[in-house]
N, C-alpha and C positions, 0 to 999 in steps of 0.2 A: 833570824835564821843564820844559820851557818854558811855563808856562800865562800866558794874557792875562784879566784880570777887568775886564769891562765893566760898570759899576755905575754911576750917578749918585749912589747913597746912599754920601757918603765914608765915614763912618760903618761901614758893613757893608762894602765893600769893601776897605779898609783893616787890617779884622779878618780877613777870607779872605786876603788876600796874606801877612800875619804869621805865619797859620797856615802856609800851603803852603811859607813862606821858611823857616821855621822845620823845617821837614819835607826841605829839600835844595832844593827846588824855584827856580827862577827865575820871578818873579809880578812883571808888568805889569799896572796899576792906568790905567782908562781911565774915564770919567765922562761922556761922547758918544757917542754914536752914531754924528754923523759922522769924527770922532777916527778912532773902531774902525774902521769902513770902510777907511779910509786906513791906518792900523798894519796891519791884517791884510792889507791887498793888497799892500805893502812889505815886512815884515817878519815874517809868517807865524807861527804859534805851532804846539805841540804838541797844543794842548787849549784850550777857550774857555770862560771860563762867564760867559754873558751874559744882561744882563736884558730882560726884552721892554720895559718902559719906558723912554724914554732921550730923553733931548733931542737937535736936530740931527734921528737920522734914529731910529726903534724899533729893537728887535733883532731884531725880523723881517725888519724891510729889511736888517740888517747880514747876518743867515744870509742870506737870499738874496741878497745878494752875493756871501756865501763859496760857495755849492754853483753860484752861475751863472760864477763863474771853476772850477771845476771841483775846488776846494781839499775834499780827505777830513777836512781835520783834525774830531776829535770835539767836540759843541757841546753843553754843559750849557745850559740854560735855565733862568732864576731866574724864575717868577709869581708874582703875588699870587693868595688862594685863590682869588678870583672871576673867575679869568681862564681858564677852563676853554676855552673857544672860540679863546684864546689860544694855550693849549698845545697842541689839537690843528693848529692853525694851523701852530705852529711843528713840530710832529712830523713833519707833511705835505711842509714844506719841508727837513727833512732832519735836524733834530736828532737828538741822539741818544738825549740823557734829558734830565730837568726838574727842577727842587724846587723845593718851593712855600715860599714866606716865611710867618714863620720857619722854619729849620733847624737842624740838628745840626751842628756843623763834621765830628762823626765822618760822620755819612752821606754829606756832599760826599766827605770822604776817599772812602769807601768806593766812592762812583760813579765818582769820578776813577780809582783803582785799578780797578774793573770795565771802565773804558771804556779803559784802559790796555792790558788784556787781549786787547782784543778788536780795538785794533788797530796789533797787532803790537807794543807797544812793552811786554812782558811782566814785571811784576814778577818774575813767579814764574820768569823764565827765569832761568841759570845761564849766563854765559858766561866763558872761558878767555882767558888771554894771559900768555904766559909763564908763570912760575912763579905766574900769580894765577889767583883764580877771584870772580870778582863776581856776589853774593846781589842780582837786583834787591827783591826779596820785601824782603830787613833792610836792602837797599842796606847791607850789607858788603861789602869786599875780604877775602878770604882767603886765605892762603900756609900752604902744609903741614898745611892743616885747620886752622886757626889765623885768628882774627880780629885784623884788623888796627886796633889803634886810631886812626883818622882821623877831624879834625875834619870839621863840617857843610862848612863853605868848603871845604875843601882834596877832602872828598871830593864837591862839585857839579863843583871842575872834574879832578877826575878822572873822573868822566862826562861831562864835555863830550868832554875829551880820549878817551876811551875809544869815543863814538859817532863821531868821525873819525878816527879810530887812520891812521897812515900819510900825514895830510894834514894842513898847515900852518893852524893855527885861529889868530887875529890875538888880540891883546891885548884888543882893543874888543869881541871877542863873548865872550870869557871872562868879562870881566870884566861886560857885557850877564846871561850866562847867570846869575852866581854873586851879583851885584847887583840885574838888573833893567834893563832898557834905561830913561835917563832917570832913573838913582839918581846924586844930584851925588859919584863917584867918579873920581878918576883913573883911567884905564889903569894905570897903575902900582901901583894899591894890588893887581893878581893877581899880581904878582913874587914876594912873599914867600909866596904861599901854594901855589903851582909850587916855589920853592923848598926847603920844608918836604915838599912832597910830594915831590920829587925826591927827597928824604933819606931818607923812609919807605921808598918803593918799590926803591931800592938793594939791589942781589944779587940782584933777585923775577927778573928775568930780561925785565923790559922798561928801557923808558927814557925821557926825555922831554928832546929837543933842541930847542935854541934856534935860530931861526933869525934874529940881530940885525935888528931893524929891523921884521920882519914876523910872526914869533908862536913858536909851539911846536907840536912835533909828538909821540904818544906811540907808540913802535915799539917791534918785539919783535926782543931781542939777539941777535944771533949769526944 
């Protein structure tokens, strides 16, 4: 998924993005308020976890932003313990859950994953193409019941690629998805790993074309 972490604490923020990159994830790393505002009304995310402190505007203000444009995406809330009034504040306005500082990285995981669940972007679902079948649960690919050994990079954009199956995704958002929007990376450092994954996925019974100049597409053969 795409998730966006709005934190002022670089510090903590910096450590949630490691983890979630580290997990497959595409983590955007925000430190404003009004920053967020602006990213999330341009460039939209999967999932948010924002902190109600924030300089510029709160994250109150930034949720209500996101639910008065009409935007579903799910909203973790980070508080401090004594911000009780806070977090019902923020529930009211639409979030979806909260943790309170400190935390577990496991139990972010685990909220992330429950809110994944619920809307609609299902770990636990199982879907088909081709001769593959993708575990969102282990996020494995698998061919003939069989696990497909694939790196973290190679298999982020093979989910990018797989959640637009049949449409042309540009270099700049692959590379966006598998880096992070604003990671000092060329476009071109996703070549080799399209590449390598072309190589894996050979005979599965899909494909992944080029189209020079404007991106790649991943379509099922025959």
């Amino acid at each position: 998924m795409r998730i966006v972490i709005v934190e002022d604490n670089e510090a903590l923020a910096n450590a949630i993005a490691y983890r979630l990159r580290d997990r497959g994830h595409s983590a955007d790393v925000i430190h404003n308020g009004n920053d967020a505002d602006t990213f999330l009304a341009q460039q939209g995310a999967d999932l948010v976890v924002l902190d109600i402190n924030l300089p510029g505007r709160s994250g109150l203000e930034v949720l209500r932003g996101l639910r008065a444009r009409g935007e579903g995406v799910p909203v973790i809330l980070l508080t401090a313990r004594t911000e009780t009034s806070d977090r019902v504040a923020g529930l009211d306005l639409g979030a979806d859950d909260y943790l309170v500082k400190p935390f577990e990285m496991d139990e972010l995981e685990a909220r992330i994953r429950a809110l994944s669940r619920r809307r609609n972007l299902d770990y636990g679902a199982r879907e088909s193409i081709g001769g593959l079948e993708f575990d969102r649960t282990a996020r494995q690919v698998m061919a003939d019941s069989e696990v497909l050994e694939i790196p973290r990079r190679e298999l982020a954009t093979f989910e990018c690629l797989l959640e637009r199956r049949g449409r042309l995704v540009s270099k700049a958002h692959l590379t966006d998805h598998v880096y992070g929007v604003g990671a000092d990376v060329d476009d071109r450092a996703i070549e080799p790993h399209v590449s390598r994954l072309r190589r894996r996925l050979a005979g599965r019974g899909v494909s992944i074309k080029t189209a020079r100049g404007l991106g790649y597409m991943l379509d099922v053969e025959g």
